[in-house]
Structure formats: structure tokens, C-alpha cells
Residue frames as qw, qx, qy, qz and C-alpha x, y, z in Angstrom:
[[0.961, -0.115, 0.250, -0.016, -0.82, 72.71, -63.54],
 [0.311, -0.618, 0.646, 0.324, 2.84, 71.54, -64.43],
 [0.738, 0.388, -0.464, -0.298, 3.80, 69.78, -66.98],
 [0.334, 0.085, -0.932, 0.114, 5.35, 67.01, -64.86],
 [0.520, 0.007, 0.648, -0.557, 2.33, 67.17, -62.81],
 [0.799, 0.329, 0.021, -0.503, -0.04, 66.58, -66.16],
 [0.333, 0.525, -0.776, 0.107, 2.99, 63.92, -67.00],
 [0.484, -0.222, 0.713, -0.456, 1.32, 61.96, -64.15],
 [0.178, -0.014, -0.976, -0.125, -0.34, 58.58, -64.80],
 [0.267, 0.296, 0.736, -0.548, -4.23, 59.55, -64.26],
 [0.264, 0.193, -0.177, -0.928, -5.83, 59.67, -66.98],
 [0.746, 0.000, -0.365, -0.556, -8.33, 57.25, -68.55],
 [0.214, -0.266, 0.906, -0.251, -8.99, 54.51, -65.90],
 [0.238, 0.358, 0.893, -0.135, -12.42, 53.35, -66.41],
 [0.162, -0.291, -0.489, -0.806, -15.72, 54.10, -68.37],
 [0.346, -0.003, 0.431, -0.834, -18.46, 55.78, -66.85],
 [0.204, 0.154, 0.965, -0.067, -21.69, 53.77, -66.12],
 [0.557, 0.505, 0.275, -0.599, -23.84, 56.01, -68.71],
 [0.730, 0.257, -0.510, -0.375, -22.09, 53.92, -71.94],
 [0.979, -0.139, -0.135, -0.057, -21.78, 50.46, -69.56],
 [0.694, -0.628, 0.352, -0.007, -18.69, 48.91, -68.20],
 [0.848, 0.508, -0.149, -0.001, -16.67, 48.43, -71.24],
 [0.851, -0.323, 0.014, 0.414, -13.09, 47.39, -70.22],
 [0.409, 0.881, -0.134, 0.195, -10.39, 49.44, -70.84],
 [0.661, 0.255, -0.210, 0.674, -6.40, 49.60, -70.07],
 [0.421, -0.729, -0.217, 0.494, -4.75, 51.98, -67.79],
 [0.039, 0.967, 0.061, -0.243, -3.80, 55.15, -68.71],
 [0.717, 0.303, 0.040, 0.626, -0.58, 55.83, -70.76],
 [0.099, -0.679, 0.035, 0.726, 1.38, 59.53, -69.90],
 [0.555, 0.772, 0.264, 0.162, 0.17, 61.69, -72.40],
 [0.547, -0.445, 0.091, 0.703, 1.86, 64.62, -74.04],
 [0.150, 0.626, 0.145, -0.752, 2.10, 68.13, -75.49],
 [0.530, -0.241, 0.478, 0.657, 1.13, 67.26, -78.69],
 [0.238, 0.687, 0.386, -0.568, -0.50, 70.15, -79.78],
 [0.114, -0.086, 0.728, 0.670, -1.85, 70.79, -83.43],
 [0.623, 0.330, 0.017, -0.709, -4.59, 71.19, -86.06],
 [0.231, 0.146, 0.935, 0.224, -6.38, 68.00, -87.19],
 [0.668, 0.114, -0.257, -0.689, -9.78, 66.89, -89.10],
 [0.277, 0.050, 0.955, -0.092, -11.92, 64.16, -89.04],
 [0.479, 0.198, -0.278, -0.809, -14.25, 63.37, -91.78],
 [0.365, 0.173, 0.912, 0.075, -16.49, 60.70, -93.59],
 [0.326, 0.217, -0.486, -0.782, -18.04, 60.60, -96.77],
 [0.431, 0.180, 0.361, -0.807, -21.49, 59.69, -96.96],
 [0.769, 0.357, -0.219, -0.484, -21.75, 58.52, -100.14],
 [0.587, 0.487, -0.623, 0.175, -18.52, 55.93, -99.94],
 [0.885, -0.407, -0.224, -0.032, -18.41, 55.15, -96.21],
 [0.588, 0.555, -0.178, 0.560, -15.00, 56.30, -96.21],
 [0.405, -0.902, -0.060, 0.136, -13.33, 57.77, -92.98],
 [0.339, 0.771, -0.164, 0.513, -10.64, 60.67, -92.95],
 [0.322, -0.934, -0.116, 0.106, -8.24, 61.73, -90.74],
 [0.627, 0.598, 0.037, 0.498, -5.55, 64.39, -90.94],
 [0.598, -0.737, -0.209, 0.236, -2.84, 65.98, -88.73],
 [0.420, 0.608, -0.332, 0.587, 0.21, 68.82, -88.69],
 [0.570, -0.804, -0.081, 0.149, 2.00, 69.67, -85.60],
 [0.251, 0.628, -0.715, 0.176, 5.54, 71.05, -84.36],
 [0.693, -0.384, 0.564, -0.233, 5.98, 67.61, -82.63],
 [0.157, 0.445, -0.776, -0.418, 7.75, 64.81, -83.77],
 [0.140, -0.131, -0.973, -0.131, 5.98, 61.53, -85.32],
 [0.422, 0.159, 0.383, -0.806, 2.03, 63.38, -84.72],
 [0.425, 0.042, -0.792, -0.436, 0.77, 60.23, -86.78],
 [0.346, 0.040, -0.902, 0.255, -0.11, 58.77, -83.61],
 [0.210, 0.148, 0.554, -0.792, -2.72, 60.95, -82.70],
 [0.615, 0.221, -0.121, -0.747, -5.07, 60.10, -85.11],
 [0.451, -0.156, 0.762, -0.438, -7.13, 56.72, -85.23],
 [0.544, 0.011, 0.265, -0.796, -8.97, 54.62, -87.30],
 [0.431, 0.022, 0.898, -0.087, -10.93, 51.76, -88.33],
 [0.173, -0.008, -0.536, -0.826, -12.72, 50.84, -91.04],
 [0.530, -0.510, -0.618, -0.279, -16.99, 50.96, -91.08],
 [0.531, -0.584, -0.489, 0.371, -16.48, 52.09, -87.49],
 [0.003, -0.987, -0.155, 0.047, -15.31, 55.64, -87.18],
 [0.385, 0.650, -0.098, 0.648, -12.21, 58.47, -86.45],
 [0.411, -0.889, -0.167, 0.110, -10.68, 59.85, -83.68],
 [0.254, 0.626, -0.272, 0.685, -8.04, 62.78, -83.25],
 [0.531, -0.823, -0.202, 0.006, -7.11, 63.36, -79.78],
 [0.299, 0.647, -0.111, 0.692, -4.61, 66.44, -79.18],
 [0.268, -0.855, 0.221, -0.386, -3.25, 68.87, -76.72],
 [0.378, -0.451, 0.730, -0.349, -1.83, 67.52, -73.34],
 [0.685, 0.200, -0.411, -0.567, -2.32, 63.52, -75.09],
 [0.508, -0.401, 0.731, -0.219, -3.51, 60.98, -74.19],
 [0.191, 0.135, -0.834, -0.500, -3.48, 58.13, -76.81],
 [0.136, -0.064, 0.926, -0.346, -5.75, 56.42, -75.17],
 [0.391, 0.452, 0.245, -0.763, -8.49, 58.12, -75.95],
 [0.322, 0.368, -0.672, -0.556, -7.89, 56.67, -80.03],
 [0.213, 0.079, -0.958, -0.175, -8.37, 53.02, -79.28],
 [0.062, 0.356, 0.727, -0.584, -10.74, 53.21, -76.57],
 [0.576, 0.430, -0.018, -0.695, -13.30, 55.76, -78.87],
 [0.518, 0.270, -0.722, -0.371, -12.85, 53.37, -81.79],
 [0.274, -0.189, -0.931, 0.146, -13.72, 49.82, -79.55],
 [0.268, 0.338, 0.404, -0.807, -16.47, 52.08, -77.56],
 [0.530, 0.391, -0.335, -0.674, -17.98, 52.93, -81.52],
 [0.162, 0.402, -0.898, -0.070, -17.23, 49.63, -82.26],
 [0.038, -0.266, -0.894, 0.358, -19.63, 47.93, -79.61],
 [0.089, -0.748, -0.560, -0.344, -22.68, 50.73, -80.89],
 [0.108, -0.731, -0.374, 0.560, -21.85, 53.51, -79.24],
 [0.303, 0.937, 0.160, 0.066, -22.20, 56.92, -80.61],
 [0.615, 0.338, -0.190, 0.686, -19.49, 58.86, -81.22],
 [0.167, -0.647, 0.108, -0.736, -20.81, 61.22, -78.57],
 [0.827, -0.506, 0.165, -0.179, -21.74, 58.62, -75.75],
 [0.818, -0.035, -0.029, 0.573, -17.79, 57.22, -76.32],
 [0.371, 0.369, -0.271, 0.808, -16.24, 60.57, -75.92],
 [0.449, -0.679, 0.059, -0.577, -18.53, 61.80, -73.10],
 [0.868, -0.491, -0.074, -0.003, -17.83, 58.44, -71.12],
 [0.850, 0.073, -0.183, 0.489, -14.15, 58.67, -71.78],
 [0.206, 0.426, -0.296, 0.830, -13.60, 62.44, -70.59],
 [0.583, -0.659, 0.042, -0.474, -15.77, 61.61, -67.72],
 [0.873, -0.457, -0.061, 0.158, -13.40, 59.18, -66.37],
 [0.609, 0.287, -0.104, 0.732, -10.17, 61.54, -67.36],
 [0.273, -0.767, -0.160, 0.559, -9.39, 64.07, -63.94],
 [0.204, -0.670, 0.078, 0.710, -7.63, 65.78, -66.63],
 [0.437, 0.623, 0.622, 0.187, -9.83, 66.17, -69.47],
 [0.034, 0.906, -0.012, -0.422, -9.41, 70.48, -69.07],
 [0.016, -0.681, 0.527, 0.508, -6.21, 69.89, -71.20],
 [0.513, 0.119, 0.783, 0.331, -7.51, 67.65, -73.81],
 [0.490, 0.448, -0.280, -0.693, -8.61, 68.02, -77.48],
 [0.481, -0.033, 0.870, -0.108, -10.54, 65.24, -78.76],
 [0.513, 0.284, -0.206, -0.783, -12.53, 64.94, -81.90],
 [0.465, 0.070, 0.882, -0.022, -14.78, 61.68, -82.99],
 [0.592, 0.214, -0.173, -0.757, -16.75, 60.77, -85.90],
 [0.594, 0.156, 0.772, -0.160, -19.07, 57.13, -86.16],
 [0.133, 0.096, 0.823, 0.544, -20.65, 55.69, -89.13],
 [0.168, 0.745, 0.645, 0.028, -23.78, 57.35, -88.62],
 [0.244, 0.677, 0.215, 0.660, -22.37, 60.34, -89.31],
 [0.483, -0.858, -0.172, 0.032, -22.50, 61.43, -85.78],
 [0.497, 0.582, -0.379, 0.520, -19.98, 64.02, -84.71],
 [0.639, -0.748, -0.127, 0.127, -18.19, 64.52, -81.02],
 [0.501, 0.521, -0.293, 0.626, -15.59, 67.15, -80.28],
 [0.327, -0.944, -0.035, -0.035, -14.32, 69.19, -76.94],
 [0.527, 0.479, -0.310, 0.631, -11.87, 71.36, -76.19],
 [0.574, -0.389, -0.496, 0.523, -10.57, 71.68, -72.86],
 [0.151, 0.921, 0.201, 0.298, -10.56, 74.76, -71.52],
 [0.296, -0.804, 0.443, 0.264, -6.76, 74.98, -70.43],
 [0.782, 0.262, 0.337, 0.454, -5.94, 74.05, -73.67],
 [0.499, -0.266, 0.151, 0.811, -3.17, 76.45, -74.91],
 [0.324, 0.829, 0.253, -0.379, -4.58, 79.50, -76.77],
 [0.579, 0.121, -0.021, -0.806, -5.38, 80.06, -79.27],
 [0.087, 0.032, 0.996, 0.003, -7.74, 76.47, -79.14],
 [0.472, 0.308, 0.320, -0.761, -11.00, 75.69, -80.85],
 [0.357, -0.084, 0.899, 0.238, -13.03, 73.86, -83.08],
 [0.525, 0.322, -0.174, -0.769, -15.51, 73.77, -85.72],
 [0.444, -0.047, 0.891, -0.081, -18.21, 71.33, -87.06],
 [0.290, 0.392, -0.451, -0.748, -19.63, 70.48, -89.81],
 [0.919, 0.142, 0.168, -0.329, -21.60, 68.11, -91.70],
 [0.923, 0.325, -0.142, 0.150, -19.38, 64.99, -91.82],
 [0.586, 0.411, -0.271, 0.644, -16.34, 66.51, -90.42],
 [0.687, -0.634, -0.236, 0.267, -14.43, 68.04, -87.58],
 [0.661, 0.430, -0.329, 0.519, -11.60, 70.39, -87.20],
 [0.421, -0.906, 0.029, -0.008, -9.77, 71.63, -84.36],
 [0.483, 0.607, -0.229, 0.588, -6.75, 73.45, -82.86],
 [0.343, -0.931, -0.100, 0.080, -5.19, 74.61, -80.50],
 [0.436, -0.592, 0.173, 0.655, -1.78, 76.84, -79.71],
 [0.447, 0.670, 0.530, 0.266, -2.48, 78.30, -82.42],
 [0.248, 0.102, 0.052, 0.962, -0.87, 81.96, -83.87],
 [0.332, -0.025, -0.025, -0.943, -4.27, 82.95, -84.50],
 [0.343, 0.070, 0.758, -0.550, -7.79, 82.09, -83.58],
 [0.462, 0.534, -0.212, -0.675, -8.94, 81.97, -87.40],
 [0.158, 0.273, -0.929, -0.192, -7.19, 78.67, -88.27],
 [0.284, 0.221, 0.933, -0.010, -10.37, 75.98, -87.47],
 [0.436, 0.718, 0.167, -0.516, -12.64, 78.64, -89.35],
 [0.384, 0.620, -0.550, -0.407, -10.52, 78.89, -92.49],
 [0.219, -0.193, 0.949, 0.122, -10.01, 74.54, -92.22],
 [0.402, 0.410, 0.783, -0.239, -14.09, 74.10, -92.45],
 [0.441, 0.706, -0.074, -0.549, -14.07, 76.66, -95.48],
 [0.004, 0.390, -0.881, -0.268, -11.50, 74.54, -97.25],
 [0.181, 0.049, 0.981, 0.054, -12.96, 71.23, -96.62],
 [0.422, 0.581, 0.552, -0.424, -16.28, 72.43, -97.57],
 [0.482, 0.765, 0.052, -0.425, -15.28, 74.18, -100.78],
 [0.116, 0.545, -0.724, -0.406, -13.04, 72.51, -102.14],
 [0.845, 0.266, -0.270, -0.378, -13.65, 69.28, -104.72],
 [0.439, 0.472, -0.762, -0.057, -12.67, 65.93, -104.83],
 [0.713, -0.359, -0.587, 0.135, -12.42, 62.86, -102.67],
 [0.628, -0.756, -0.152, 0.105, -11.77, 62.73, -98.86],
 [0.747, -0.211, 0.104, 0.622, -7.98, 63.22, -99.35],
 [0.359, 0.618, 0.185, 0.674, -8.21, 66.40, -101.28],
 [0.291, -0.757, -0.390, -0.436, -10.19, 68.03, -99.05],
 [0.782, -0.583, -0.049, 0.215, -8.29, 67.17, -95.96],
 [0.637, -0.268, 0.042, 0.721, -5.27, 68.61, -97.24],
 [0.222, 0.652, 0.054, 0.723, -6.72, 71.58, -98.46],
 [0.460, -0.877, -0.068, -0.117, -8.64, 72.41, -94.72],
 [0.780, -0.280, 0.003, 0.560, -4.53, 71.35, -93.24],
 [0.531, 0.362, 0.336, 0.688, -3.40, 73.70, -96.07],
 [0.280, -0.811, -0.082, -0.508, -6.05, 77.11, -95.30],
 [0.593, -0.778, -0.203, -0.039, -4.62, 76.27, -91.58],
 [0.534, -0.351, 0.158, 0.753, -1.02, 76.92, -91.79],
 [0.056, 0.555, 0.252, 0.791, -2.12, 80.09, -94.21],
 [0.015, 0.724, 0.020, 0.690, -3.08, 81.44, -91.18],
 [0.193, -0.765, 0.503, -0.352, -0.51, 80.93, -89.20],
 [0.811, -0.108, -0.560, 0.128, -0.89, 77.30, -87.63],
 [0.615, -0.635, -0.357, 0.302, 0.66, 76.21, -84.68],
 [0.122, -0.965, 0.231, -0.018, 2.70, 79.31, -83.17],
 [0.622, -0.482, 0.471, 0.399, 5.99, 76.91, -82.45],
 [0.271, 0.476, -0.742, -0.387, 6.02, 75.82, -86.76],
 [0.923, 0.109, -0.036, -0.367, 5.91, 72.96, -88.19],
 [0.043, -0.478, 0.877, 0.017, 7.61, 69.54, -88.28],
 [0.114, 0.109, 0.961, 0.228, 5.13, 66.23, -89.00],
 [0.508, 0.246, -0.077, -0.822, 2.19, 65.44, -90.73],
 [0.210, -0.027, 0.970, 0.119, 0.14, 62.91, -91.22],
 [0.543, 0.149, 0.075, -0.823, -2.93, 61.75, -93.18],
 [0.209, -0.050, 0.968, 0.130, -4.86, 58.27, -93.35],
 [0.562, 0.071, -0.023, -0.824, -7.92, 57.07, -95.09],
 [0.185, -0.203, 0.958, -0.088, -9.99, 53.87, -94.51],
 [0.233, -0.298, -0.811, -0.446, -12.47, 51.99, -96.59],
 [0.614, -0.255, -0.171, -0.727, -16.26, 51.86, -96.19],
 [0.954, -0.184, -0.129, -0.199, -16.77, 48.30, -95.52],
 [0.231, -0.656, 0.716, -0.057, -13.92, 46.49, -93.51],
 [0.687, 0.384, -0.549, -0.281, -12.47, 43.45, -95.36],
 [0.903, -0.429, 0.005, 0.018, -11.03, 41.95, -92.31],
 [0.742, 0.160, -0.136, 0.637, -7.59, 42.64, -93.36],
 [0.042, -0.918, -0.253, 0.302, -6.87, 45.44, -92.14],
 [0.359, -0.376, 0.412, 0.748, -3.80, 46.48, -94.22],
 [0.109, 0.208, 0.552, 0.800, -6.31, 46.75, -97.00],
 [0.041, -0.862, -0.500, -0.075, -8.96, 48.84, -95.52],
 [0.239, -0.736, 0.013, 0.633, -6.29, 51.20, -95.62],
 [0.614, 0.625, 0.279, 0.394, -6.74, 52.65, -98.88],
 [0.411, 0.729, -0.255, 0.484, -4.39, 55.68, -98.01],
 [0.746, -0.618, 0.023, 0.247, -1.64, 55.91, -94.91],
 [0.514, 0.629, -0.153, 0.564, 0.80, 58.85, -95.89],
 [0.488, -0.831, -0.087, 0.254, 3.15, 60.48, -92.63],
 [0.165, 0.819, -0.222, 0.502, 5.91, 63.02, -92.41],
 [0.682, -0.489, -0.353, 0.414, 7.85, 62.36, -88.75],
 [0.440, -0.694, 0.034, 0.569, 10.13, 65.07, -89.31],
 [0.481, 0.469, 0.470, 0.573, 10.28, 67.53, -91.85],
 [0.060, -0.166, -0.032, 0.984, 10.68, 71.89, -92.42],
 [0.463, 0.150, -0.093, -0.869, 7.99, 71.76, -94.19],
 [0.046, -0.030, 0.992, 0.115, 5.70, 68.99, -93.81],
 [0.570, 0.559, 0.403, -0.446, 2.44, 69.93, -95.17],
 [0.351, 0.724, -0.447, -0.390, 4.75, 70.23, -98.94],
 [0.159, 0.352, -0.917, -0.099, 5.62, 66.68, -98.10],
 [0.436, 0.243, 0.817, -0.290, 2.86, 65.34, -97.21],
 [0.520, 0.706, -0.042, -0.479, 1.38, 66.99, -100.83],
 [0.436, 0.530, -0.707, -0.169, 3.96, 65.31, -102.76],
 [0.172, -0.154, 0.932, -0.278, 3.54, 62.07, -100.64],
 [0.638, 0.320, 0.531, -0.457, 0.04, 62.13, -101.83],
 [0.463, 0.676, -0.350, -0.455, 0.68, 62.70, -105.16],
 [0.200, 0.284, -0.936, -0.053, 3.13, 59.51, -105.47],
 [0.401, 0.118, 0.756, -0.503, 0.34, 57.60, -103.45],
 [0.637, 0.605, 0.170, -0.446, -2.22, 58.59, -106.37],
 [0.607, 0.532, -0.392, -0.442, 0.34, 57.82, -109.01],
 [0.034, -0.142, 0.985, 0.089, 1.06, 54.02, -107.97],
 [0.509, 0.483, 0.554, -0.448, -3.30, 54.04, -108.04],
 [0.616, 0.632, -0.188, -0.431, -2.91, 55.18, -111.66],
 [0.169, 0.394, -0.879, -0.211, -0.09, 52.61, -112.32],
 [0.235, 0.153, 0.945, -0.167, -2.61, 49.91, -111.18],
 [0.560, 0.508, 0.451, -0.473, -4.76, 50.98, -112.81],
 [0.309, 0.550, -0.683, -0.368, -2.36, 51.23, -116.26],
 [0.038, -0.355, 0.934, 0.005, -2.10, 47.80, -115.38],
 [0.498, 0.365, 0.711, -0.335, -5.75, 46.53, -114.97],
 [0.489, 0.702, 0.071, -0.513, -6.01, 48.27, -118.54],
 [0.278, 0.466, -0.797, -0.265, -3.38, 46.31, -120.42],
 [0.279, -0.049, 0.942, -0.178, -4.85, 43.29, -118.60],
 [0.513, 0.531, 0.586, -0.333, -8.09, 43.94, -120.49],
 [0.500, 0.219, 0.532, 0.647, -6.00, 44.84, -123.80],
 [0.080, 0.979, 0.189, -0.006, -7.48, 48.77, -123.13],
 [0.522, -0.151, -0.008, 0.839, -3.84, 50.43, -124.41],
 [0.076, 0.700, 0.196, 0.683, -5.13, 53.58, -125.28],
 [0.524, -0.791, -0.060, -0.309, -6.87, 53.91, -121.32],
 [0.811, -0.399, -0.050, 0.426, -3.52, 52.59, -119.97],
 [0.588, 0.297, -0.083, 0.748, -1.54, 54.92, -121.57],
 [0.065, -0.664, 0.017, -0.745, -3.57, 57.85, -120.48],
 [0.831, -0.526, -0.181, 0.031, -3.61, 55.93, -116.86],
 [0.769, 0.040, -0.002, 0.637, 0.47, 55.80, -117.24],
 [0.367, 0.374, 0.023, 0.851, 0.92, 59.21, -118.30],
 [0.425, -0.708, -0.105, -0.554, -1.42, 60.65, -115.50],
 [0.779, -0.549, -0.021, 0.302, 1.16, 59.07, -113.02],
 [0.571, 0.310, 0.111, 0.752, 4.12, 60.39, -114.82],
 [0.042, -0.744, -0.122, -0.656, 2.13, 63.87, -114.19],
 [0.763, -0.619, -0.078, -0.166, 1.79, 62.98, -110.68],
 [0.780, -0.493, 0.313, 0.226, 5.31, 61.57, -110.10],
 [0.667, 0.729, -0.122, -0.095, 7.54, 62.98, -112.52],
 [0.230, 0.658, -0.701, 0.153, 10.89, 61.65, -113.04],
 [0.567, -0.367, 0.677, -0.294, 10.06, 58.25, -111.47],
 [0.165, 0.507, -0.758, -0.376, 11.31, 55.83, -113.01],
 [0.380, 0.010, 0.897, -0.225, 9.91, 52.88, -110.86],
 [0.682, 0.554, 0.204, -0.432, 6.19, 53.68, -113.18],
 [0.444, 0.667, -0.382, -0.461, 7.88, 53.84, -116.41],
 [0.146, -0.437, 0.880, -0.119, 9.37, 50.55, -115.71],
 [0.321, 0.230, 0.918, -0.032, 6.88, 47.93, -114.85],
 [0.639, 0.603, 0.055, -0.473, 4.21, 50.04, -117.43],
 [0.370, 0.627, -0.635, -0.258, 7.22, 48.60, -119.76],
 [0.128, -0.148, 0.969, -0.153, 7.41, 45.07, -118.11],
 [0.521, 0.156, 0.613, -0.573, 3.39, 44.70, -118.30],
 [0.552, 0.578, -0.022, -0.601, 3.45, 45.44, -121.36],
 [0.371, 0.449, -0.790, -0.193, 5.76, 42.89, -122.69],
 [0.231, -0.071, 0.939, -0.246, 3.96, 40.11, -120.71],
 [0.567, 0.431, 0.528, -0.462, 1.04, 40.97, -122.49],
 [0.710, 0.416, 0.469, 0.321, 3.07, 40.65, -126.03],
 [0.089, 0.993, -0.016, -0.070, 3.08, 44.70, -126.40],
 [0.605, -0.164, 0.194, 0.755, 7.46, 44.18, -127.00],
 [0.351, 0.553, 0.225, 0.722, 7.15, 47.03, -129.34],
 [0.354, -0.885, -0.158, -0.259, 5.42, 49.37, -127.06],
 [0.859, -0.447, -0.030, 0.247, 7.31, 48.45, -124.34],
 [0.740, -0.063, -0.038, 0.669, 10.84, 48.91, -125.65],
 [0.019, -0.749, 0.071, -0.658, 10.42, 53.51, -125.93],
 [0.591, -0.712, -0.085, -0.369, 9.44, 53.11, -122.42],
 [0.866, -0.298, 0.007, 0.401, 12.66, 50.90, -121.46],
 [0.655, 0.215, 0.000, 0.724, 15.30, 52.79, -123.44],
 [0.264, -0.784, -0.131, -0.546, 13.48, 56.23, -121.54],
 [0.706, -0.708, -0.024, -0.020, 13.95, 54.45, -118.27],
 [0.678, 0.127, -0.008, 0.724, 18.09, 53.69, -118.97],
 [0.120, 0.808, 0.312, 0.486, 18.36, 56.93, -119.31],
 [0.636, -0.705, 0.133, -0.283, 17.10, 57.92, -116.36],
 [0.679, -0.532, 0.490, -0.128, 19.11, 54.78, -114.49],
 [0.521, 0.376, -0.757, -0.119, 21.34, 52.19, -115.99],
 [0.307, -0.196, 0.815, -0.450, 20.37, 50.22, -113.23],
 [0.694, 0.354, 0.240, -0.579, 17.33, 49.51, -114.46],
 [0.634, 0.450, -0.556, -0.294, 18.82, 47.60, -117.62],
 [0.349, 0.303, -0.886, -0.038, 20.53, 45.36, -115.63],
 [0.646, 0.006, 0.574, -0.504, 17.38, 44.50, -113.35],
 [0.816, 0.235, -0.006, -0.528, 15.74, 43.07, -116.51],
 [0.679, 0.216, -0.700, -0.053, 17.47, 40.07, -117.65],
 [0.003, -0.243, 0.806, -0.540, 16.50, 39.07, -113.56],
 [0.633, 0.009, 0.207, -0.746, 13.15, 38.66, -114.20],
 [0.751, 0.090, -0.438, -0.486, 12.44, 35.65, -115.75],
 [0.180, 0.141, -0.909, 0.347, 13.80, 33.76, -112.75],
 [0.209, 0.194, 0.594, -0.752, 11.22, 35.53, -110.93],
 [0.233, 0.566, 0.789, 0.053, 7.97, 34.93, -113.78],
 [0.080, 0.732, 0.391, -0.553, 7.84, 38.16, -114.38],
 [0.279, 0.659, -0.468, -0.518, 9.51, 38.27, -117.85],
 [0.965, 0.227, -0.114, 0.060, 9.20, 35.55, -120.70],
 [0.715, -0.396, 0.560, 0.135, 12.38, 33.44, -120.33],
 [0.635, 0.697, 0.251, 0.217, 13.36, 34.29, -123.92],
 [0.254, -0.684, 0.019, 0.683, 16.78, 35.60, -123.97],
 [0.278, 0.432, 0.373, 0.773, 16.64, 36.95, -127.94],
 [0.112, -0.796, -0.413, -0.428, 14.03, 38.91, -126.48],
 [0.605, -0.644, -0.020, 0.467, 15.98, 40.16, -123.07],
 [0.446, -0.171, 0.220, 0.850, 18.84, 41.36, -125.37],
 [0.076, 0.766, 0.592, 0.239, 15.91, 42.61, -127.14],
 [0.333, -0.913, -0.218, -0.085, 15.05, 45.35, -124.09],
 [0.353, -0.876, 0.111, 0.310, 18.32, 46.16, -122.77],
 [0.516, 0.358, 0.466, 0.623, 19.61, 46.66, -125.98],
 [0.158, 0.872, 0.355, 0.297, 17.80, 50.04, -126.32]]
């Protein structure tokens, strides 16, 4: 099959009448964007993963989800469709298996897909076509998915499910070690160039901008599994700065500092932390504290001095200028 044939406009028209008649949209043209993902969920937290490299630019887009409701990855010859549709399918009670069975029964050209799902019951649903590019294949687990395909070698969704299985931490660790074991051996054959990796709450708040408790990408990058690692990192230390902050708010300085200085570790040389850890602190009376931490950040940026007599327009500094000359004084 060509590539401007598979370039055609047939893919997902309708759902088949073993999950019901659920509406759906017409097909989008898909494309080659082949790569190793994961899809996960944590059991204890409710939490869904998911987590993508490719050579292809902006491969955020293949990966789906929703909070309380589930995960899809869908790869190779893509068709997006497949994301929203699994996720509204889950959505309405299906499984994550009766939404991917009904949606590659109404796709003529399912042979060149890669699809993974996971629901909130923990159910899992994967297939790989079988004119997906070699090397293609997948692996399941409890809680989790990974597949691949064009692949250097035929090792890479083995070595992801060792990763994500042995390795500690939360859903984000894990996912970027299994990413991590798959370009160790080898990844895609073309290289690399984006990466992406989201995670969404247990329960869904109705907002959605805050059931996204992480939503790091890469579009284009030499090495974007190194940036997406350092993208987490910064991610984790504005979590520790809020959390500095929830500790001064409760007059814990000891647990803020070691909050503060466990972003610092995380994000070193960023000033932006060092900054408002200094600004909280002086709203909360702490001037003394506060002023090491300002005449640190100068330093770093003279900019930064002359932000600070701007705050108190803005509430965010007492309106005290002895105490302005005070801070950028240091």
C-alpha cells in the first residue's frame, strides 16, 4: 500500500454495532507517526499516564487523555481519531477493549495501526497491525502498555515493561524510565526528535486544566528524551516551590526551606524559585530571611531588583518603601 494511498480519507467512519451506535466524526488523514509509547494507571491514586518519543515532529498529539476515564496512544500510519473517540467510547462505559475493538472494526485500514488503551478498571487494549513497519510490537502488563514499532531492534517494548516495572516512584518516573530502557536499545531506527509526557488526576474536577497534574512536550529537539528529563525536573521543582509556599503559609520555615532547597536541586540556577521563596517570605514578615535569598538572586540577574519595588502596585509586596529600599539594597 502507498503512502498516498494510506493518505486517503477512510478511516474511522462509524462504530460497529457490538459497542452500539455511538456517533462519531469522519475520519481525519492520518500519518507516519511512528514511535514507542506507554500507557499506564496507578491503582492506588487513579492516576492515568501517558508517554511518547518519536523521529516526527510535535508526537504530543498521539497520546490522549482524560481524567477518571482512561489513555490512549495511537501510532504508526495515524489516525488521531482513534484518541478522542476511545476516550468518549470509555467515557459512556465501555471497556477499553470493546472501544478499541469497535473502532478498528470500522477502520479498512487498521493493518497499519498501533493503538494502545487503558480504562479505569484497569482494563488494558492494545494491537498492532500487522503491516506496521518492523521492528513493531507490544507488551502488557499490569496497569500499563507499551508498544513500538520501526524500531532498530525488536527488544525495545521488552526492555520498556522491565523499566516501568522496576523502577520506583510515581507514574512519571516510571514512564520515563520504560521511554529511557527504549532508546538504550536503539529506539526508532530514523532517531529522535519529540517527546512528550502527560499525567491526569484520579477524580476529574471539571476543569480540565487542573486534572492535568503534569503536561510536559518536546516538538523538536536532538535529543528529546534529555529534554523531556530536565522538563520534568523543572515541573517537580515549581511542585516543591508550592509547596515552600504552603509551608511558610503555615509558619513551617524549617519544611519550606528543605521544600525550597529541593527545587534549587531540581532546577539549579533558576532564579524565578529563589525569588518568590524571597517575596513569600517577606509577606509573611520573614524580611530577614528573605533578604540572603534576594541579594543571591541580583546576582544571578539585576533584573530581578528592579522587578521588586513593582510589586506593591500589584499586592504582592507591603507598600512600605523603607522596606523596598530595604530588599534591593542588598
Amino acid at each position: 500500500m502507498t503512502k498516498a494511498a494510506l493518505m486517503l480519507s477512510t478511516g474511522i467512519l462509524a462504530a460497529t454495532s457490538a459497542v452500539a451506535a455511538d456517533p462519531v466524526e469522519p475520519a481525519q488523514p492520518f500519518h507516519p507517526v511512528t514511535t514507542f509509547s506507554i500507557v499506564c494507571y496507578d491503582s492506588a491514586t487513579g492516576q492515568f499516564g501517558a508517554a511518547v518519543q518519536s523521529h516526527w515532529f510535535k508526537v504530543a498529539d498521539v497520546i490522549w487523555l482524560e481524567a477518571g476515564v482512561g489513555a490512549v496512544a495511537t501510532q504508526s500510519w495515524t489516525d488521531l481519531a482513534y484518541g478522542p473517540l476511545g476516550l468518549d467510547m470509555m467515557h459512556n462505559g465501555r471497556t477499553a477493549q470493546q472501544a478499541l475493538a469497535g473502532l478498528l472494526a470500522s477502520d479498512a485500514n487498521n493493518a497499519v495501526r498501533q493503538v494502545a488503551m487503558i480504562d479505569a478498571r484497569g482494563v488494558i487494549a492494545t494491537h498492532t497491525g500487522a503491516k506496521c513497519i518492523p521492528e513493531a510490537g507490544h507488551h502488557q502488563g499490569a496497569n500499563y502498555s507499551v508498544q513500538a514499532n520501526l524500531m532498530r531492534n525488536n527488544t525495545v517494548w521488552d526492555a520498556m515493561a522491565v523499566a516501568f516495572e522496576t523502577t520506583e516512584g510515581d507514574l512519571a518516573d516510571r514512564m520515563m524510565a520504560a521511554l529511557e530502557a527504549a532508546q538504550g536499545q536503539g529506539g526508532d531506527i530514523r532517531g529522535m526528535q519529540s517527546a512528550a509526557m502527560v499525567v491526569v488526576a484520579g477524580e476529574p474536577t471539571g476543569v480540565v486544566w487542573k486534572d492535568r497534574l503534569l503536561d510536559i512536550r518536546v516538538d523538536d529537539h536532538p535529543e528529546p528524551l534529555k529534554e523531556l528529563r530536565r522538563l520534568l525536573n523543572i515541573s517537580r521543582a515549581y511542585d516543591k516551590m508550592d509547596e515552600g509556599d504552603e509551608h511558610i503559609a503555615a509558619a513551617e520555615y524549617d519544611q519550606a526551606a528543605e521544600a525550597y532547597a529541593e527545587a534549587n536541586r531540581l532546577a539549579p540556577g533558576n532564579p524565578e524559585i529563589l525569588f518568590w521563596h524571597a517575596v513569600t517570605l517577606v509577606t509573611v514578615g520573614e524580611v530577614e530571611r528573605s533578604l540572603p535569598i534576594f541579594k543571591q538572586v541580583f546576582e544571578m540577574d539585576d533584573s530581578w531588583r528592579e522587578l521588586v519595588p513593582r510589586l506593591p502596585a500589584a499586592d504582592m509586596l507591603p507598600n512600605d518603601k523603607k522596606l523596598i529600599e530595604q530588599i534591593v539594597s542588598q
